[in-house]
Backbone as ProteinMPNN parsed JSONL, in Angstrom:
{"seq_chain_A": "XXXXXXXXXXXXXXXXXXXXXXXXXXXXXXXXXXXXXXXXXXXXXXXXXXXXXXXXXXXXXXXXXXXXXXXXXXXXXXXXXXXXXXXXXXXXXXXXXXXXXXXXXXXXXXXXXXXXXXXXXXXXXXXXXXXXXXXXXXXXXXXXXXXXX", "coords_chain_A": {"N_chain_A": [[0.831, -1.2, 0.0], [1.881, 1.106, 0.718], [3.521, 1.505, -1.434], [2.261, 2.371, -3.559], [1.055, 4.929, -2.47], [3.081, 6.797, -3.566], [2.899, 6.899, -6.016], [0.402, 8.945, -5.797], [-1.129, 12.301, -6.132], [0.789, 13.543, -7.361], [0.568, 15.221, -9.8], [-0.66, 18.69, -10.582], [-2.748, 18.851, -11.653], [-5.369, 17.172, -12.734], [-6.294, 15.609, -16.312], [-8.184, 14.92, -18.768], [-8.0, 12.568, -22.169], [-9.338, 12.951, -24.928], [-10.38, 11.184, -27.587], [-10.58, 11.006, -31.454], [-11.79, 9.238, -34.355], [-10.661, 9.939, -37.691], [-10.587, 9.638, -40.613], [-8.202, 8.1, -42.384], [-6.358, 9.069, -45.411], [-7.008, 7.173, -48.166], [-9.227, 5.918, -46.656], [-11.33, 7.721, -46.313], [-12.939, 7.941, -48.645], [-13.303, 5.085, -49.328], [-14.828, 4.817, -47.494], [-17.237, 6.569, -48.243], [-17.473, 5.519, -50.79], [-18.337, 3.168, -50.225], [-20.966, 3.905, -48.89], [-20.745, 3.271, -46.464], [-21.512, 4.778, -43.738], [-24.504, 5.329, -44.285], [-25.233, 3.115, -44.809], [-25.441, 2.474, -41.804], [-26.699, 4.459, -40.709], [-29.403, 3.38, -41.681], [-29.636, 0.893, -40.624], [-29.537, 1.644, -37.524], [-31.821, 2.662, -37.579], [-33.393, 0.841, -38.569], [-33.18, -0.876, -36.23], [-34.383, 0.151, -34.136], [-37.334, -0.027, -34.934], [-37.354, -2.964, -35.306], [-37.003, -3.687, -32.869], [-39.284, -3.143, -31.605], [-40.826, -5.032, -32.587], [-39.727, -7.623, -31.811], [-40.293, -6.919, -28.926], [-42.988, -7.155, -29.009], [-43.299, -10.159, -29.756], [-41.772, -11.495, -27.593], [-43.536, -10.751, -25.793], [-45.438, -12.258, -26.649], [-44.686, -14.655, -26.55], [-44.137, -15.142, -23.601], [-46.799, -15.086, -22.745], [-48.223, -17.386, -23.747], [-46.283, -19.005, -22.709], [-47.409, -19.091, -20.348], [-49.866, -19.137, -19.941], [-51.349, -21.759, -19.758], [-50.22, -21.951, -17.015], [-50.062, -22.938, -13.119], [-48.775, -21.621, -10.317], [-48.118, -23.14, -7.084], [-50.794, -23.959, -4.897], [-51.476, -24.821, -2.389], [-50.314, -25.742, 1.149], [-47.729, -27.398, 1.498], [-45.625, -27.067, 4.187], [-43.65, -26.473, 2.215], [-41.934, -23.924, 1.617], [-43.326, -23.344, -0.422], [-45.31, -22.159, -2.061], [-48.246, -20.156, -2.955], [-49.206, -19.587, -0.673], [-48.044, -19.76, 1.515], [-46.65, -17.639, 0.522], [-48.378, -15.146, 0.529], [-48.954, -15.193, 3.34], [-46.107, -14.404, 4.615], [-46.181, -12.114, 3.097], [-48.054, -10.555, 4.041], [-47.418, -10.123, 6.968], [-45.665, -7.792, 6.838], [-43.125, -6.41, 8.346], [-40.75, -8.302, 9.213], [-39.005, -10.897, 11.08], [-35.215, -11.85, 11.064], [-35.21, -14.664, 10.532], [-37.769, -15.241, 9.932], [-37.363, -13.52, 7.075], [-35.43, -14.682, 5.709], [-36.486, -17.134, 5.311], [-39.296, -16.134, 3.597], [-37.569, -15.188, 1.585], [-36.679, -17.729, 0.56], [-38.996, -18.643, -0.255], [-40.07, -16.796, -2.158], [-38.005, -16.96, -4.071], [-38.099, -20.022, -4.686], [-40.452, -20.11, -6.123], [-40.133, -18.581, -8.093], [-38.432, -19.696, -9.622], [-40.071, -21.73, -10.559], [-41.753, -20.637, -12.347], [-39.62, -19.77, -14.067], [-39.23, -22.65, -14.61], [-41.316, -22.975, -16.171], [-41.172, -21.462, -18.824], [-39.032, -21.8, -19.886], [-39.638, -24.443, -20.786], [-41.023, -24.29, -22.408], [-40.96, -24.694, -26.618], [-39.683, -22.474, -27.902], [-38.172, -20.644, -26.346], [-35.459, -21.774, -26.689], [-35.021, -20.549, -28.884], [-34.696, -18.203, -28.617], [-32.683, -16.308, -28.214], [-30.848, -16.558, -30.519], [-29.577, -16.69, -33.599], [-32.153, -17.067, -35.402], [-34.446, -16.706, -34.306], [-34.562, -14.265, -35.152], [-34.43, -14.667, -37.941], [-35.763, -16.536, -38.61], [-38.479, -16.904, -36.545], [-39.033, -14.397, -35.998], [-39.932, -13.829, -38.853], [-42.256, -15.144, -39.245], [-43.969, -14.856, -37.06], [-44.733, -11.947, -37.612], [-46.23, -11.814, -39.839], [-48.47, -13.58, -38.783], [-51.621, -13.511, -38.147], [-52.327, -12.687, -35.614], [-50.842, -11.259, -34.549], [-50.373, -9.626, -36.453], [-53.239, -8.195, -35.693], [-52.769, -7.145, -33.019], [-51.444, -4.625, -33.842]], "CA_chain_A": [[0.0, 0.0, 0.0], [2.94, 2.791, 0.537], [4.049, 1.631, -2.825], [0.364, 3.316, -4.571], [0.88, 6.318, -2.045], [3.764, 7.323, -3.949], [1.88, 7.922, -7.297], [-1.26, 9.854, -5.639], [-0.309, 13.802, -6.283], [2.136, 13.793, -8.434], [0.394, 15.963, -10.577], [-1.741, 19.381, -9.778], [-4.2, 19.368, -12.926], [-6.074, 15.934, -14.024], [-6.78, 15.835, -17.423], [-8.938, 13.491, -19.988], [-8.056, 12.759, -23.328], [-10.842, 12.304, -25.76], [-10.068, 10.281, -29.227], [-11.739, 10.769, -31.966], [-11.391, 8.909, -35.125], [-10.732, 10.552, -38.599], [-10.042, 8.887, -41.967], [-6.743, 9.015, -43.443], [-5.761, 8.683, -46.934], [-8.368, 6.912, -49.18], [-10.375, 5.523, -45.939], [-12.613, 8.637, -46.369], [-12.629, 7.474, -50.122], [-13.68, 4.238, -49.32], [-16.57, 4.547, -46.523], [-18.229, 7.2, -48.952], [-17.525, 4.696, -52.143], [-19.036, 1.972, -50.097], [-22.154, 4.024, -48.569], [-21.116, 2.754, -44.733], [-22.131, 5.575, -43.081], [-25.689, 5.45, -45.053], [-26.275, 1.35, -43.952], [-25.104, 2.366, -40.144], [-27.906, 4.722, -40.187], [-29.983, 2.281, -41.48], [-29.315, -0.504, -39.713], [-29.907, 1.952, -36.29], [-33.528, 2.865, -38.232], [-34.166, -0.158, -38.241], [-33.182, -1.71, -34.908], [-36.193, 0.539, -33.244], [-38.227, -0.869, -35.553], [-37.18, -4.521, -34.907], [-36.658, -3.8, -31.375], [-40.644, -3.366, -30.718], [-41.407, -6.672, -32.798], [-39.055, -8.449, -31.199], [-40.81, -6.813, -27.793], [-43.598, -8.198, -29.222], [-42.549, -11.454, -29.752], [-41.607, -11.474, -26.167], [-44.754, -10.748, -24.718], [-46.624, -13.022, -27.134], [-44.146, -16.138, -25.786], [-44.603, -15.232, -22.337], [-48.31, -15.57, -22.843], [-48.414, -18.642, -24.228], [-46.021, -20.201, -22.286], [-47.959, -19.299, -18.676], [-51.343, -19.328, -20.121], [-51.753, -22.7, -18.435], [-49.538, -22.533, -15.707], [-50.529, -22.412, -12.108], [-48.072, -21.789, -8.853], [-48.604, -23.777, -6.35], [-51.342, -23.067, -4.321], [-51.691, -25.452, -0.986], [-49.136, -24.861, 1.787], [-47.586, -28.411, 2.614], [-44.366, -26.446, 4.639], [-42.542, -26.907, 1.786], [-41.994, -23.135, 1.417], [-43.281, -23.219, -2.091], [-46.783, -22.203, -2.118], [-48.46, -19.105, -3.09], [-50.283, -19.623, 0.257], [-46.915, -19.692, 2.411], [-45.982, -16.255, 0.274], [-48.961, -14.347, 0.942], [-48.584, -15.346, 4.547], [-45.022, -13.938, 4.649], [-46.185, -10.575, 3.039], [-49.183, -9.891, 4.751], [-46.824, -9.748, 7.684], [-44.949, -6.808, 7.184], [-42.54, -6.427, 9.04], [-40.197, -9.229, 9.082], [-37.757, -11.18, 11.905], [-34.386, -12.192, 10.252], [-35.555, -15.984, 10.085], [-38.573, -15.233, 8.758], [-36.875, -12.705, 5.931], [-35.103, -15.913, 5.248], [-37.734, -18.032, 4.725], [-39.551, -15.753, 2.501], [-36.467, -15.144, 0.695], [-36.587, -18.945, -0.044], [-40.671, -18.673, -0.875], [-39.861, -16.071, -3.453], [-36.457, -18.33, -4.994], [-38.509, -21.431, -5.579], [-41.79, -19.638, -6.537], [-39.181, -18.023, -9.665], [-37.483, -21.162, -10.096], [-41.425, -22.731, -10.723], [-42.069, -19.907, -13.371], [-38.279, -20.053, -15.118], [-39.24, -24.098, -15.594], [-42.398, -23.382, -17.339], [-40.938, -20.478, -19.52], [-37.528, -23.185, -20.102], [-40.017, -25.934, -21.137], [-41.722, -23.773, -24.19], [-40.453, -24.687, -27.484], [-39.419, -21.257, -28.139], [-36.655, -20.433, -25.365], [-34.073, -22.667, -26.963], [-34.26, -20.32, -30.082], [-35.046, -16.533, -28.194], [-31.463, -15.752, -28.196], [-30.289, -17.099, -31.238], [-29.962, -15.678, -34.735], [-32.816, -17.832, -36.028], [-35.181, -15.491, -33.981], [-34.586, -12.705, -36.465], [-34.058, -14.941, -39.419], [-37.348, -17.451, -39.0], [-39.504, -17.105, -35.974], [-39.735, -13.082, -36.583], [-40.855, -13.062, -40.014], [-43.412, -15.898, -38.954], [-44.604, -13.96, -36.277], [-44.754, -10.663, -38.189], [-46.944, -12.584, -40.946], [-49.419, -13.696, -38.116], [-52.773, -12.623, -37.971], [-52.285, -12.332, -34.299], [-49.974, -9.841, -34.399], [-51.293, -8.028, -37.575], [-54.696, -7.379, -35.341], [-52.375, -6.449, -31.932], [-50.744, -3.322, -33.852]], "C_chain_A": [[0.869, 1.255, 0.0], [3.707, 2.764, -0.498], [3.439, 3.041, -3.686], [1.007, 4.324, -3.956], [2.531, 6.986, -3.174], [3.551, 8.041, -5.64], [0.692, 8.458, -6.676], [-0.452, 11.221, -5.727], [0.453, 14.212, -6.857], [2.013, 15.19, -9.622], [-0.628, 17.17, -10.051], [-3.124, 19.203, -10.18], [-4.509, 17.41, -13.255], [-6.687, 16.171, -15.151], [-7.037, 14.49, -18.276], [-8.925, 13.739, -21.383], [-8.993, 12.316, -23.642], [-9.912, 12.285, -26.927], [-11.249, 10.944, -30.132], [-10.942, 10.12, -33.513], [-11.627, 9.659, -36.814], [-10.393, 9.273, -39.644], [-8.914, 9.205, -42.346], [-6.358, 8.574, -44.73], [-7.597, 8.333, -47.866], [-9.008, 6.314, -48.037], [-11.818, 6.218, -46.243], [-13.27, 8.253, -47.874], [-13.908, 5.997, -49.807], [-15.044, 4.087, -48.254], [-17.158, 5.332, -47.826], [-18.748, 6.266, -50.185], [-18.612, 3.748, -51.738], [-20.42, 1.863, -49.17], [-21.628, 3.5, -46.913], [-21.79, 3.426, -43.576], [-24.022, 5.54, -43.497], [-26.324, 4.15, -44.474], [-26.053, 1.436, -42.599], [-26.244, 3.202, -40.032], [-29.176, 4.303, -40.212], [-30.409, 1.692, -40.852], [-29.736, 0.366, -37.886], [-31.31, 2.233, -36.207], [-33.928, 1.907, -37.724], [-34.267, -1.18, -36.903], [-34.367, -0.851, -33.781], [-37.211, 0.025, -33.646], [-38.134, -2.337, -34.995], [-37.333, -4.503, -33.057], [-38.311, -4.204, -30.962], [-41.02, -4.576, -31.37], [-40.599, -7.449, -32.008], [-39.705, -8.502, -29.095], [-42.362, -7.586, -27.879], [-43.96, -9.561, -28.81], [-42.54, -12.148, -28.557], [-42.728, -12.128, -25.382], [-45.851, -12.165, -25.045], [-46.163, -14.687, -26.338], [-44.505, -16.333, -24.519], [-45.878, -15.882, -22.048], [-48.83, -16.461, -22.758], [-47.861, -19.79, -23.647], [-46.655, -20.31, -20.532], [-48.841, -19.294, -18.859], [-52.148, -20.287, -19.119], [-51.258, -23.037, -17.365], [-49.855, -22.014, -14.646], [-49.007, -22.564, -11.247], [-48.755, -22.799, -7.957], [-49.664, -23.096, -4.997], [-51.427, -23.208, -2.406], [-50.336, -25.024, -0.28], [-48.763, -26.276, 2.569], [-46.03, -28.329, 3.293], [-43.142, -26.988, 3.644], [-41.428, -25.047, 0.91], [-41.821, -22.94, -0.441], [-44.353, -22.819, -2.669], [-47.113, -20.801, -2.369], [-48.91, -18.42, -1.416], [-49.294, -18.948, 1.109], [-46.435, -17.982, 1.541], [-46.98, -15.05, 0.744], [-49.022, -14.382, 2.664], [-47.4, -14.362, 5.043], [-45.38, -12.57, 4.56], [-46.817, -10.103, 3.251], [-48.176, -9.243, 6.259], [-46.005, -8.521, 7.986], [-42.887, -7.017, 7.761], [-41.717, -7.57, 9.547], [-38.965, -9.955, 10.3], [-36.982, -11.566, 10.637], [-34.537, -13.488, 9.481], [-36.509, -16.094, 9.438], [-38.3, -14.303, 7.278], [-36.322, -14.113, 5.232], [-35.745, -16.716, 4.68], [-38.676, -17.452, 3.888], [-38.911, -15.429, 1.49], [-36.841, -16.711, -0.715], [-37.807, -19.485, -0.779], [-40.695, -17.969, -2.196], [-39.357, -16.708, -4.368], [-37.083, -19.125, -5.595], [-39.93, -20.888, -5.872], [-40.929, -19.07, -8.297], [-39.091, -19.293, -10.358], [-39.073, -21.773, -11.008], [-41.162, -21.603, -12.115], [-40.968, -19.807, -14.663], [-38.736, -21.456, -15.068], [-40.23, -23.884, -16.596], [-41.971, -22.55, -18.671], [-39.773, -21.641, -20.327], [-38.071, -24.404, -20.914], [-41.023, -25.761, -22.633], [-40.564, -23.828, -25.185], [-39.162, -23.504, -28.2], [-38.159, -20.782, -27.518], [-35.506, -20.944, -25.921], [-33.414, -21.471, -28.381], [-34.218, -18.716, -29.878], [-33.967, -15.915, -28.417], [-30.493, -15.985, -29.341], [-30.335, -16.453, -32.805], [-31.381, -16.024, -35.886], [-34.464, -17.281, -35.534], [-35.457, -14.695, -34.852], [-35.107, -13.377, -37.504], [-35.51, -15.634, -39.707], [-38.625, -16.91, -37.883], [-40.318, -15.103, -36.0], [-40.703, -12.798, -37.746], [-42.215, -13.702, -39.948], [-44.729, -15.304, -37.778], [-45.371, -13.018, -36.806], [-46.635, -10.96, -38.75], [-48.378, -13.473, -40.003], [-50.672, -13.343, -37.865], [-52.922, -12.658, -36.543], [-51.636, -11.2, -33.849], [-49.888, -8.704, -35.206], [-52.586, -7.306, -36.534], [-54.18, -6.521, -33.927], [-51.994, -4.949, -32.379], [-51.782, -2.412, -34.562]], "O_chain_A": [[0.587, 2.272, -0.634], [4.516, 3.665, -0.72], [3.874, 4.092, -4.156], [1.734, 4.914, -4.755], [2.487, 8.214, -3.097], [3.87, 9.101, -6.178], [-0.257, 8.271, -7.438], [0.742, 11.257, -5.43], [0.813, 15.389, -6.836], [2.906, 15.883, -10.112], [-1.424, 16.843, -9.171], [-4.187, 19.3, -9.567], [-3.805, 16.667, -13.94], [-7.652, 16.935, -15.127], [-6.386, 13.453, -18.407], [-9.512, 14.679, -21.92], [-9.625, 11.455, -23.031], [-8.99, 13.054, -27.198], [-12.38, 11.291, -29.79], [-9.782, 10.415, -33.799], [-12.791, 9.911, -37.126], [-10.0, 8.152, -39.318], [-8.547, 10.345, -42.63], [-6.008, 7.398, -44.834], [-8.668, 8.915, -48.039], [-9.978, 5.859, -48.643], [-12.931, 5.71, -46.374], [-14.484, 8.458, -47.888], [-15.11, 6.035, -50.067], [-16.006, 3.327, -48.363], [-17.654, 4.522, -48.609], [-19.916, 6.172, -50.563], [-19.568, 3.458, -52.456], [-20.972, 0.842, -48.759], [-22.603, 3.406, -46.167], [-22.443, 2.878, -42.688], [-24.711, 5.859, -42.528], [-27.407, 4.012, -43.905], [-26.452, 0.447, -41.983], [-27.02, 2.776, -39.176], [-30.017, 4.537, -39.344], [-31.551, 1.801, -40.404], [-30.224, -0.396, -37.052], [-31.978, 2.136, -35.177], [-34.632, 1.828, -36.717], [-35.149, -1.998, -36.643], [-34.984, -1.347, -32.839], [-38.056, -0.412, -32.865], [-38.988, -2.724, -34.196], [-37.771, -5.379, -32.311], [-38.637, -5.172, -30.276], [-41.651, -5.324, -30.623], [-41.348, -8.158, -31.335], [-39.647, -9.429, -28.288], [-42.799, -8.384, -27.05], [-44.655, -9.973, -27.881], [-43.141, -13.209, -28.39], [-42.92, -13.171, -24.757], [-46.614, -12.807, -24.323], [-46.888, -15.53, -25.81], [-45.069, -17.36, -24.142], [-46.072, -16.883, -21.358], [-49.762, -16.685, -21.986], [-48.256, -20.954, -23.71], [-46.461, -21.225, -19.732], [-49.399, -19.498, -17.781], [-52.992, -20.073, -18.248], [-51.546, -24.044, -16.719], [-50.035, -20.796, -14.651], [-48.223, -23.48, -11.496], [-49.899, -23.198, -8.176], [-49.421, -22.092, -4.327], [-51.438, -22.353, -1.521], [-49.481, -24.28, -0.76], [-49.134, -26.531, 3.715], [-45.238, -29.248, 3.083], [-42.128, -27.615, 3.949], [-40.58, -25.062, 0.018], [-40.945, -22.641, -1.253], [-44.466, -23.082, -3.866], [-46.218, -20.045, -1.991], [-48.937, -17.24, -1.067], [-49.476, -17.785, 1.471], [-45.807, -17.212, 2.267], [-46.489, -14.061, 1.288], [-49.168, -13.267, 3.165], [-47.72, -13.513, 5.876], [-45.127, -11.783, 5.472], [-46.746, -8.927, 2.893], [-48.234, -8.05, 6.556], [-45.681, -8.211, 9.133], [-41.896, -7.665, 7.426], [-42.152, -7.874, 10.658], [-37.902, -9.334, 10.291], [-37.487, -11.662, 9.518], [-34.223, -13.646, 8.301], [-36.526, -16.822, 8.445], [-39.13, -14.469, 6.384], [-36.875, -14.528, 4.214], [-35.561, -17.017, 3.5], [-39.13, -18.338, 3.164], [-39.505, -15.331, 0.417], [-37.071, -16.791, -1.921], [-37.82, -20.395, -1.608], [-41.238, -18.445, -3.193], [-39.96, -17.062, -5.382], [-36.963, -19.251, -6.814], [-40.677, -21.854, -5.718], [-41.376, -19.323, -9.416], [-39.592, -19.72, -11.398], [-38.931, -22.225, -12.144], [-40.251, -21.921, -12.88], [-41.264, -19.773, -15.858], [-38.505, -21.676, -16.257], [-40.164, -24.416, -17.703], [-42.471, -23.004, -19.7], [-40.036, -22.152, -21.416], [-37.367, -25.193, -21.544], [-41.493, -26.538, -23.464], [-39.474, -23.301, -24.963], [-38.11, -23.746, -28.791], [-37.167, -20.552, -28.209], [-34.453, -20.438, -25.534], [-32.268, -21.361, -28.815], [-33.793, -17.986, -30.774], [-34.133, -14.791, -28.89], [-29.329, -15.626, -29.167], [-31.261, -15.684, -33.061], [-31.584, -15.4, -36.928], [-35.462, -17.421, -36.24], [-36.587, -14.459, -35.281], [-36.108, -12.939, -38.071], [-36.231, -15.412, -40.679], [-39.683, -16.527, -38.384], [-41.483, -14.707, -36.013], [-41.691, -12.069, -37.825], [-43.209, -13.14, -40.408], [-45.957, -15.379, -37.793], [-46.587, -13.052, -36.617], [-47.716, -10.56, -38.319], [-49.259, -13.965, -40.707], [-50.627, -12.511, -36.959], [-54.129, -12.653, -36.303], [-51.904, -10.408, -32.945], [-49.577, -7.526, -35.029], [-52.85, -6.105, -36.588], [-54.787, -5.51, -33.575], [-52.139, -4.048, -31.553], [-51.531, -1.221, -34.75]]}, "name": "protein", "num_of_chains": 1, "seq": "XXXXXXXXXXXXXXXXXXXXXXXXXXXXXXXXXXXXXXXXXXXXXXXXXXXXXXXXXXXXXXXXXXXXXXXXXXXXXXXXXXXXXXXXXXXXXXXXXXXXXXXXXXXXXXXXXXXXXXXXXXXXXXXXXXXXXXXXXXXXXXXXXXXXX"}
């Protein structure tokens, strides 16, 4: 540690460089030749656009994949129950052991809702480029999602 103290102060003034990047030679030549600036604004056009289908998308999976799913509702102390959570948060006011134990009511009440979300077809491909490439335009092309917008 009295190594460090020997660089603190050294200097009176701190100062921040800022970069910026220019073209040199034929670069400037070559973005203009090849329009890049023109498909980057594009391409940012269009990612607002895509962004809300894709929010879409989202919501419509969600939907579908909890449509039929219930939490658990009975309370056999296995702190897993909707029953055992409303219990917990009617309470208020919490000891440490019981913060704990609703901690753990919350955890596996998630855990229940990430399996059913995990067990739709769909999840395996949400993150993947096959999203964009197939299940978007299929979506799009939906009369479910033509009558939502």
């Amino acid at each position: 540690m009295e190594t460090l103290n020997e660089f603190k102060n050294l200097y009176q003034l701190s100062k921040t460089l800022r970069f910026e990047l220019r073209p040199v030679g034929k670069t400037l030549e070559k973005i203009q030749q090849n329009e890049l600036l023109t498909q980057d604004e594009h391409r940012a056009e269009s990612y607002n656009e895509v962004k809300k289908i894709i929010d879409e998308y989202h919501k419509a999976y969600i939907e579908r994949a909890l449509s039929d799913f219930k939490l658990k509702l009975e309370d056999d102390g296995k702190a897993d129950s909707l029953t055992e959570y409303s219990l917990y948060y009617k309470m208020g006011k919490l000891e440490e052991s019981q913060k704990k134990t609703f901690e753990k009511i919350q955890t596996t009440l998630r855990k229940q809702i990430v399996k059913q979300l995990k067990e739709d077809e769909c999840f395996k491909r949400i993150d993947q480029k096959e999203l964009i490439k197939e299940d978007l335009l299929d979506f799009v092309t939906d009369e479910v999602f033509d009558k939502r917008v």
